[in-house]
MIDOSE-1310 file (N, C-alpha, C; in nm, 2 decimals, decimal comma, always signed):
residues 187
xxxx	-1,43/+5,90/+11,88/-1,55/+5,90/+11,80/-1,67/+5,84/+11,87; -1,62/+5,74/+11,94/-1,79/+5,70/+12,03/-1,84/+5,76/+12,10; -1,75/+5,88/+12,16/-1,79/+5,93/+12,24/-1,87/+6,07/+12,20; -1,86/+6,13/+12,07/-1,92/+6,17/+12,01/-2,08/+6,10/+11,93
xxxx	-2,06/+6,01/+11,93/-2,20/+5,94/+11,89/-2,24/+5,95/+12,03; -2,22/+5,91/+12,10/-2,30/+5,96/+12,26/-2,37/+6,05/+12,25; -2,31/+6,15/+12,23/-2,38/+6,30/+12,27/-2,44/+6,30/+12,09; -2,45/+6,27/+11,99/-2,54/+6,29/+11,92/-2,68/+6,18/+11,96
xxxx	-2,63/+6,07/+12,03/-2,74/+6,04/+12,04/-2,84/+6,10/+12,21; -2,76/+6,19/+12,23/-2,85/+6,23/+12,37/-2,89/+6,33/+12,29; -2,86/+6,42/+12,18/-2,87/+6,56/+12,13/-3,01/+6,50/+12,03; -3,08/+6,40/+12,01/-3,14/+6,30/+11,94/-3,15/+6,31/+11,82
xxxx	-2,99/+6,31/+11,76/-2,97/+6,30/+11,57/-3,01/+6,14/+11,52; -3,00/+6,06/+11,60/-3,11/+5,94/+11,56/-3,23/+5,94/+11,62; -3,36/+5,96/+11,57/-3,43/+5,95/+11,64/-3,53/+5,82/+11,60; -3,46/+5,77/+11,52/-3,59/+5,65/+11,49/-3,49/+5,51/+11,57
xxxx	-3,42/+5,49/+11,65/-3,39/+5,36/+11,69/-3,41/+5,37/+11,83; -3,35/+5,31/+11,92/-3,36/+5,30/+12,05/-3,24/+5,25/+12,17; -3,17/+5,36/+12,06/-3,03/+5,39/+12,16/-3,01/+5,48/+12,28; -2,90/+5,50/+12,34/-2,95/+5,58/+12,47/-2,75/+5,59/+12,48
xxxx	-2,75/+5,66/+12,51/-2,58/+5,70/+12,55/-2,54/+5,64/+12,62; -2,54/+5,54/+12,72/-2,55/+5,46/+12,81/-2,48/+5,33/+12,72; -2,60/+5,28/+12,63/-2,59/+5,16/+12,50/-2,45/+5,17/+12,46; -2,45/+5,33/+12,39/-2,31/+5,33/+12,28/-2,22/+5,29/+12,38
xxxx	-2,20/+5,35/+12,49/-2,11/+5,36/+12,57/-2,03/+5,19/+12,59; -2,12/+5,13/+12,66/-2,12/+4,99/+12,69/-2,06/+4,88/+12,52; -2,12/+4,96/+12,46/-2,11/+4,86/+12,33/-1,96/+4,87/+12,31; -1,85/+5,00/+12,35/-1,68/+5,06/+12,35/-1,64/+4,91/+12,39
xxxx	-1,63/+4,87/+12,51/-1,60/+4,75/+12,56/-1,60/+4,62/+12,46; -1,72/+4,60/+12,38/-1,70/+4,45/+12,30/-1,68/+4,52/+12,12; -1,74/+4,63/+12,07/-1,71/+4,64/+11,94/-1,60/+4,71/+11,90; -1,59/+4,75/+11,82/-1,51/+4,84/+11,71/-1,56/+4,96/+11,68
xxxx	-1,55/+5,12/+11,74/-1,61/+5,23/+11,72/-1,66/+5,23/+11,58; -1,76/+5,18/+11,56/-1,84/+5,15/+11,41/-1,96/+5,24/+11,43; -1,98/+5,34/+11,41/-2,12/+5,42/+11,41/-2,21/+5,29/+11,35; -2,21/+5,24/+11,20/-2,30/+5,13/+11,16/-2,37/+5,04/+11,22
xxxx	-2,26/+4,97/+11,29/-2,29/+4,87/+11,38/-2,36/+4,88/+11,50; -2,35/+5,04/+11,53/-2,43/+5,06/+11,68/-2,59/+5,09/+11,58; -2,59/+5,12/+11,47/-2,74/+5,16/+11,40/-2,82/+5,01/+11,37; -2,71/+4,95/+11,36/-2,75/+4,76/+11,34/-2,76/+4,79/+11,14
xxxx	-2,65/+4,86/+11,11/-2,61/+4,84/+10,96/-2,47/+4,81/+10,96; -2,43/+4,74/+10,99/-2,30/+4,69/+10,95/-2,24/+4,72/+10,87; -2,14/+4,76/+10,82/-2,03/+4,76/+10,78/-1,92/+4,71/+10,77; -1,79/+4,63/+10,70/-1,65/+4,59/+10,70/-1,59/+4,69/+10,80
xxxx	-1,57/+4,62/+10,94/-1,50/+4,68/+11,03/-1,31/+4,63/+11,02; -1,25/+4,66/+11,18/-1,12/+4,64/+11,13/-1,14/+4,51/+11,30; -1,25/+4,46/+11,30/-1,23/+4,34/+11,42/-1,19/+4,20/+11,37; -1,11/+4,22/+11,20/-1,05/+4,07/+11,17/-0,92/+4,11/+11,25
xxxx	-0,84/+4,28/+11,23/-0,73/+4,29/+11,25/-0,72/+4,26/+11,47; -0,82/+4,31/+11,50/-0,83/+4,27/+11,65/-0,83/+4,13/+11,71; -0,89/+4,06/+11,58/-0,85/+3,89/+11,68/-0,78/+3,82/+11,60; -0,70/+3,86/+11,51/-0,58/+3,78/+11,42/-0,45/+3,79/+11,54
xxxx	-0,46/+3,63/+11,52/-0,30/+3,65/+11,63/-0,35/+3,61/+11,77; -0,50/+3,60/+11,82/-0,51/+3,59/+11,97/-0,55/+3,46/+11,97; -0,56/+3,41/+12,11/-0,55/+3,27/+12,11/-0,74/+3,24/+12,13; -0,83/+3,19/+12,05/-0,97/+3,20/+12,06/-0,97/+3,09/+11,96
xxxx	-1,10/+3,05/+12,00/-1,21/+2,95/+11,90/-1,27/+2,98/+11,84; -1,30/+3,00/+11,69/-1,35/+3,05/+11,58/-1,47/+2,93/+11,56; -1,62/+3,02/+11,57/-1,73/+2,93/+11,55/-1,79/+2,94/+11,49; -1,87/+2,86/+11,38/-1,97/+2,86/+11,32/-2,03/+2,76/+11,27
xxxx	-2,19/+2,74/+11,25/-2,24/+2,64/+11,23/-2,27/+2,60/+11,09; -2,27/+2,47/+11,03/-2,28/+2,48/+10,91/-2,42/+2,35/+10,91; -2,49/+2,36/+10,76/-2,58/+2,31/+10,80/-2,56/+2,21/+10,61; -2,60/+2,04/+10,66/-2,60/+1,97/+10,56/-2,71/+1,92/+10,52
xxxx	-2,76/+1,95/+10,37/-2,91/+1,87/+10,40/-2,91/+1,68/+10,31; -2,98/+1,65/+10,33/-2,99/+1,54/+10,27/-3,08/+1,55/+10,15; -3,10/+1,41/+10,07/-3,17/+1,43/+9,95/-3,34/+1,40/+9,97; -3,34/+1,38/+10,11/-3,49/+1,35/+10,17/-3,55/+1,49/+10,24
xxxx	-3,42/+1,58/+10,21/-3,47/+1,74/+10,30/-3,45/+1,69/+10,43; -3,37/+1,65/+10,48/-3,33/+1,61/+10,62/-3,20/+1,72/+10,65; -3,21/+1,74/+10,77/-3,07/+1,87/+10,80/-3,00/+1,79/+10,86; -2,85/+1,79/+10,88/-2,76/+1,78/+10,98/-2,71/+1,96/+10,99
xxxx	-2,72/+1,93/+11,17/-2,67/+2,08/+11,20/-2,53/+2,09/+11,30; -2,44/+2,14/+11,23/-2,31/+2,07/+11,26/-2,22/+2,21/+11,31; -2,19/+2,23/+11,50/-2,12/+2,31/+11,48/-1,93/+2,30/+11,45; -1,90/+2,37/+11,39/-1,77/+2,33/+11,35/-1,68/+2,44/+11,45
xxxx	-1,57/+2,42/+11,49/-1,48/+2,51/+11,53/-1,32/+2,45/+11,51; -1,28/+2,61/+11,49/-1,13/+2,61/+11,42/-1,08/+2,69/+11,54; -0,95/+2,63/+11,63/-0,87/+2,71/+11,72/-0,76/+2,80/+11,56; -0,74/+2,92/+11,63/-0,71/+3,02/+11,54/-0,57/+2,97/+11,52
xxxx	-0,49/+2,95/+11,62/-0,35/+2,97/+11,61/-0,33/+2,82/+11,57; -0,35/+2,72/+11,57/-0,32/+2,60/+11,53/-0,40/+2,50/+11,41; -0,54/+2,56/+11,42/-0,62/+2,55/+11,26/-0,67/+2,46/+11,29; -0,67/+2,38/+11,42/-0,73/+2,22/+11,45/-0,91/+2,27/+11,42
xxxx	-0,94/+2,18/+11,36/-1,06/+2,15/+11,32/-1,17/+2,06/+11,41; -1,27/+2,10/+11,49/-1,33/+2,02/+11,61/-1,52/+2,01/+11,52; -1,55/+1,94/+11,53/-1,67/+1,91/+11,52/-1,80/+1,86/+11,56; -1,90/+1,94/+11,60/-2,00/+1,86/+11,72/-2,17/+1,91/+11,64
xxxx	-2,20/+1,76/+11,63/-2,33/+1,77/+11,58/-2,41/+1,81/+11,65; -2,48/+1,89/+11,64/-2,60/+1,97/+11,70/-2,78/+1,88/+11,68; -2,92/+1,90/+11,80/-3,01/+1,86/+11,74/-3,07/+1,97/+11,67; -3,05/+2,13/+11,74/-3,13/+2,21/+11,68/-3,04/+2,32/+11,70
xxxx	-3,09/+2,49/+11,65/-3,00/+2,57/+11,71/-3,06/+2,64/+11,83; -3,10/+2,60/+11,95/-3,12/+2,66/+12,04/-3,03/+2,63/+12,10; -3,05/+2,74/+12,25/-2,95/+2,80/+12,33/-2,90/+2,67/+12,41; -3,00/+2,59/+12,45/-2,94/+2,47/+12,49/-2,81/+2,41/+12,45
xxxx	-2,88/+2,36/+12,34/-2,81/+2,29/+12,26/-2,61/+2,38/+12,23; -2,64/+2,41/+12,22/-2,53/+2,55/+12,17/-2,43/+2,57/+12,30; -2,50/+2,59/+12,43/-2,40/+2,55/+12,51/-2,30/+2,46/+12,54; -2,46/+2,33/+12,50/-2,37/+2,23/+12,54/-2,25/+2,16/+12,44
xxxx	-2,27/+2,25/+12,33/-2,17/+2,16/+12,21/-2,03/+2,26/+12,25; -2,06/+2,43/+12,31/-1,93/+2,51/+12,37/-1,88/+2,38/+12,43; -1,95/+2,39/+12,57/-1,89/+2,29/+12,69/-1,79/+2,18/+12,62; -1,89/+2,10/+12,54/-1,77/+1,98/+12,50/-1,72/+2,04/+12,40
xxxx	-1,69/+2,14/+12,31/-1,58/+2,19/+12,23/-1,45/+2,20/+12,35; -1,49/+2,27/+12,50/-1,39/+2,35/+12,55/-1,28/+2,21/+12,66; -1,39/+2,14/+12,65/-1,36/+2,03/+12,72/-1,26/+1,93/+12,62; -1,28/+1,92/+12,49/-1,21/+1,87/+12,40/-1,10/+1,92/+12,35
xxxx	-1,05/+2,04/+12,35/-0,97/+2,16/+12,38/-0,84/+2,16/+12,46; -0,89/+2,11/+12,60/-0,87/+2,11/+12,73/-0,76/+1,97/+12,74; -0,81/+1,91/+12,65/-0,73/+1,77/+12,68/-0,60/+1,74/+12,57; -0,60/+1,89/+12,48/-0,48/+1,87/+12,43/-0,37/+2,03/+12,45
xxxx	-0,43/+2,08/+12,56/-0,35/+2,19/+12,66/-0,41/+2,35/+12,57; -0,56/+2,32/+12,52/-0,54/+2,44/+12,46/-0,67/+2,46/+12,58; -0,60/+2,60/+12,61/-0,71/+2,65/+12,77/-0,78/+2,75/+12,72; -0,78/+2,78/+12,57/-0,89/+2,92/+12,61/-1,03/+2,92/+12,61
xxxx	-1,10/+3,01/+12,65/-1,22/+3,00/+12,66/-1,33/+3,16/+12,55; -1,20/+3,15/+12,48/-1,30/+3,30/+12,45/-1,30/+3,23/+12,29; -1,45/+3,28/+12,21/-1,50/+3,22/+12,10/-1,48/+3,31/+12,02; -1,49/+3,31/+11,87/-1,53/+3,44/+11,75/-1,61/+3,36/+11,66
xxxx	-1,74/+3,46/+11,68/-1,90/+3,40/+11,62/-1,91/+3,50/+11,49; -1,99/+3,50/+11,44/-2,07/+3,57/+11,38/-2,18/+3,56/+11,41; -2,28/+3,68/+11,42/-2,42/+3,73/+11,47/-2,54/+3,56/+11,46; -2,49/+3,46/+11,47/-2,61/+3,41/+11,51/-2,73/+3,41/+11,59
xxxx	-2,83/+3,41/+11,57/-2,94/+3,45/+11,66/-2,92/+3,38/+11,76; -2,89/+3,23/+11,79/-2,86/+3,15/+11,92/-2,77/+3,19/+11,97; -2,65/+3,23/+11,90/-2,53/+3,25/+12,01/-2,52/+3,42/+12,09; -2,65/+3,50/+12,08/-2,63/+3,59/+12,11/-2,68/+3,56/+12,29
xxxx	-2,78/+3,49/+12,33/-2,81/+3,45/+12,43/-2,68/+3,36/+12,56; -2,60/+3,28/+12,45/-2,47/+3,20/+12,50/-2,35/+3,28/+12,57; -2,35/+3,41/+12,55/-2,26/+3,51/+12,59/-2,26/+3,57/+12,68; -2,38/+3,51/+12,77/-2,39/+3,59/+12,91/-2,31/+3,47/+12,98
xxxx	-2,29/+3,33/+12,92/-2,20/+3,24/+13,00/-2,09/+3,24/+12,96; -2,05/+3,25/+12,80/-1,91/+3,19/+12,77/-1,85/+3,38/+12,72; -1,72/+3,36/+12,69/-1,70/+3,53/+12,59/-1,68/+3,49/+12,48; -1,77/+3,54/+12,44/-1,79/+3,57/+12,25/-1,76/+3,70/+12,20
xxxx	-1,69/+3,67/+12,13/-1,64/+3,83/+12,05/-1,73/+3,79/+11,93; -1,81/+3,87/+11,92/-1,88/+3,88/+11,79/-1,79/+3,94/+11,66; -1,81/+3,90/+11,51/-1,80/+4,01/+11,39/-1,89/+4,12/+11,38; -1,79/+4,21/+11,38/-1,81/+4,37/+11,38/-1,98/+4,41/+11,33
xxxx	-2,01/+4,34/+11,20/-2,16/+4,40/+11,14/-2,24/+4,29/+11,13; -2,36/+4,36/+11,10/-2,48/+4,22/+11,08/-2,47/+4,15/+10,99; -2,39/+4,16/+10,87/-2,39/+4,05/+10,76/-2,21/+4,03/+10,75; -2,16/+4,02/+10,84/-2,04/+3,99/+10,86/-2,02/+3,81/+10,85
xxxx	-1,93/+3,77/+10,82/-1,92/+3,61/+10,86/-1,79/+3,64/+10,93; -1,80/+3,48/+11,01/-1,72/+3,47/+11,06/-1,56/+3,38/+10,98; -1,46/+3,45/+10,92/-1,41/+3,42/+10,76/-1,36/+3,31/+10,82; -1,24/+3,24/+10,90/-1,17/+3,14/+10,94/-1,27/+3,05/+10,98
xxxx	-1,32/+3,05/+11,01/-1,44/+2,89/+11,05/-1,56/+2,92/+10,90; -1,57/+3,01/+10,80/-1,64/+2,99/+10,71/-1,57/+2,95/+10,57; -1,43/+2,96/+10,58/-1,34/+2,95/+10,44/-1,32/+2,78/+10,51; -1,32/+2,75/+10,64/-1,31/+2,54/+10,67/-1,44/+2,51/+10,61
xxxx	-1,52/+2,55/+10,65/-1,68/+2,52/+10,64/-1,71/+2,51/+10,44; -1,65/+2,62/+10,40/-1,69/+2,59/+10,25/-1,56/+2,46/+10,20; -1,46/+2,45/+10,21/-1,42/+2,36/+10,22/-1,44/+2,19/+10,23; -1,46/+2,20/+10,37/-1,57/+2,07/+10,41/-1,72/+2,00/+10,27
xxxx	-1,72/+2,12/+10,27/-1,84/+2,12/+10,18/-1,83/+2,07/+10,07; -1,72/+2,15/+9,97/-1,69/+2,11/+9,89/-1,62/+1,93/+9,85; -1,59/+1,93/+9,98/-1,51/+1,78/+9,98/-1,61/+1,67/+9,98; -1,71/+1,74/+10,05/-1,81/+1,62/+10,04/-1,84/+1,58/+9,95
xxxx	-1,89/+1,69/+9,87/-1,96/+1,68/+9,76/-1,86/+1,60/+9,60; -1,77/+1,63/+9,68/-1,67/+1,56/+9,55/-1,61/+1,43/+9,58; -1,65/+1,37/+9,68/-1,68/+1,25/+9,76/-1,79/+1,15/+9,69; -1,92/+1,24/+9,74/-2,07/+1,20/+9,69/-2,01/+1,15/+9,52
xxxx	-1,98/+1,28/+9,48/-1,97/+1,29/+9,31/-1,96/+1,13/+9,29; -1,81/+1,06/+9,35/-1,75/+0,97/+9,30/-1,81/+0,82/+9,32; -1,89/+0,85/+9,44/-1,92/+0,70/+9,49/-2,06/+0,64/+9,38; -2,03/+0,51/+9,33/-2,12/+0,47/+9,23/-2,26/+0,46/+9,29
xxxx	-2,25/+0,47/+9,40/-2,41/+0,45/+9,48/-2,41/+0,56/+9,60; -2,59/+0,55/+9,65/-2,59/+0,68/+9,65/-2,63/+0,64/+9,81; -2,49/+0,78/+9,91/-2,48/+0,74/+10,04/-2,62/+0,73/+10,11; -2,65/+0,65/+10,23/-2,74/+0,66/+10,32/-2,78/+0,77/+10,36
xxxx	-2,82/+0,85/+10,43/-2,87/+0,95/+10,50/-2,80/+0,95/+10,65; -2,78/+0,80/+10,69/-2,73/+0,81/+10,78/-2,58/+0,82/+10,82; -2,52/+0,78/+10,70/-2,37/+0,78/+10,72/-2,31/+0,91/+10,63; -2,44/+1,06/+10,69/-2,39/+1,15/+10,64/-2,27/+1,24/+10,76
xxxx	-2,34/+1,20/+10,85/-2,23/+1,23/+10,97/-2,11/+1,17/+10,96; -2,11/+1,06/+10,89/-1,97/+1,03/+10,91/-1,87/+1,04/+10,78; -1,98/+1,07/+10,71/-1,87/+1,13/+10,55/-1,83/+1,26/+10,63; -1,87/+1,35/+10,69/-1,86/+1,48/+10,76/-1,76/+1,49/+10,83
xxxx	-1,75/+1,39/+10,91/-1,62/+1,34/+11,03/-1,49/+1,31/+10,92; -1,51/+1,22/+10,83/-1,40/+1,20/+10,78/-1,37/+1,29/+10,66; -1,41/+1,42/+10,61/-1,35/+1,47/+10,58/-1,31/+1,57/+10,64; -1,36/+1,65/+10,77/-1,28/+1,69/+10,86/-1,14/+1,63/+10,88
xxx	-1,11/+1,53/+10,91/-1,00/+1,46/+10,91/-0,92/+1,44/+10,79; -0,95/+1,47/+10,69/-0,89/+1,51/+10,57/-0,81/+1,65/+10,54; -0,90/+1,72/+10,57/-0,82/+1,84/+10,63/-0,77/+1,85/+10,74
């Protein structure tokens, strides 16, 4: 089938984007023959069934705000096969930043014998730049999530907040990282 989108797109049955046969071609290698996804309309592909089972780091960022409108920006990562839960505060989401929290995810990783190096993102705008250093297998479409690091992430979430619920006074702003930390550790 990609290979047929090729030649429709040399035959120019899309003419309003700015594909080239060349593009589809190269895109065979990292996606899932998704006509959608090469138009940038995504669709439910079958790339949960391609990385269920392989040994990767499932990423995504989740973001906490405070009652002052203050963010914590917190990347979280779940190794697939073992569910371990890793956490690294972020200042912003740029490319910088984003490397460096990979680096010490992989390095953290590293020290309890887990060696891989390949990620599973969903389309964030920062981590599309990160992939010329580290491998990222992206989710198949543009409104895809990434479900294993976002079913921890709503999780987390929820625990906080049912944390917050209980405490008769109302936490700092600062020891919101560490309500964060220790419910990670709760799961």
């Amino acid at each position: 089938p990609i290979y047929k989108i090729a030649e429709k797109v040399k035959g120019g049955h899309y003419p309003n984007t700015e594909l080239t046969p060349k593009i589809v071609l190269e895109a065979l290698e990292y996606y899932v023959t998704c006509p959608h996804c090469l138009m940038g309309r995504g669709i439910r592909t079958k790339i949960k069934e391609h990385v269920r089972g392989q040994d990767l780091i499932c990423v995504d960022l989740m973001f906490v705000k405070t009652k002052k409108s203050r963010k914590i920006i917190s990347m979280i990562t779940v190794h697939n096969l073992t569910g371990f839960i890793n956490n690294i505060i972020i200042k912003n989401r740029s490319q910088g930043e984003l490397e460096k929290a990979i680096e010490t995810t992989t390095n953290f990783y590293r020290k309890y014998n887990i060696t891989t190096n390949t990620f599973h993102s969903d389309r964030e705008s920062a981590m599309i730049p990160v992939q010329s250093k580290y491998k990222i297998i992206f989710t198949g479409g543009v409104r895809e999530h990434e479900n294993t690091a976002e079913s921890k992430i709503r999780r987390i979430k929820e625990s906080m907040r049912s944390i917050l619920s209980t405490l008769p006074y109302d936490l700092p702003a600062f020891l919101l990282s560490y309500l964060l930390q220790h419910t990670i550790i709760l799961h």
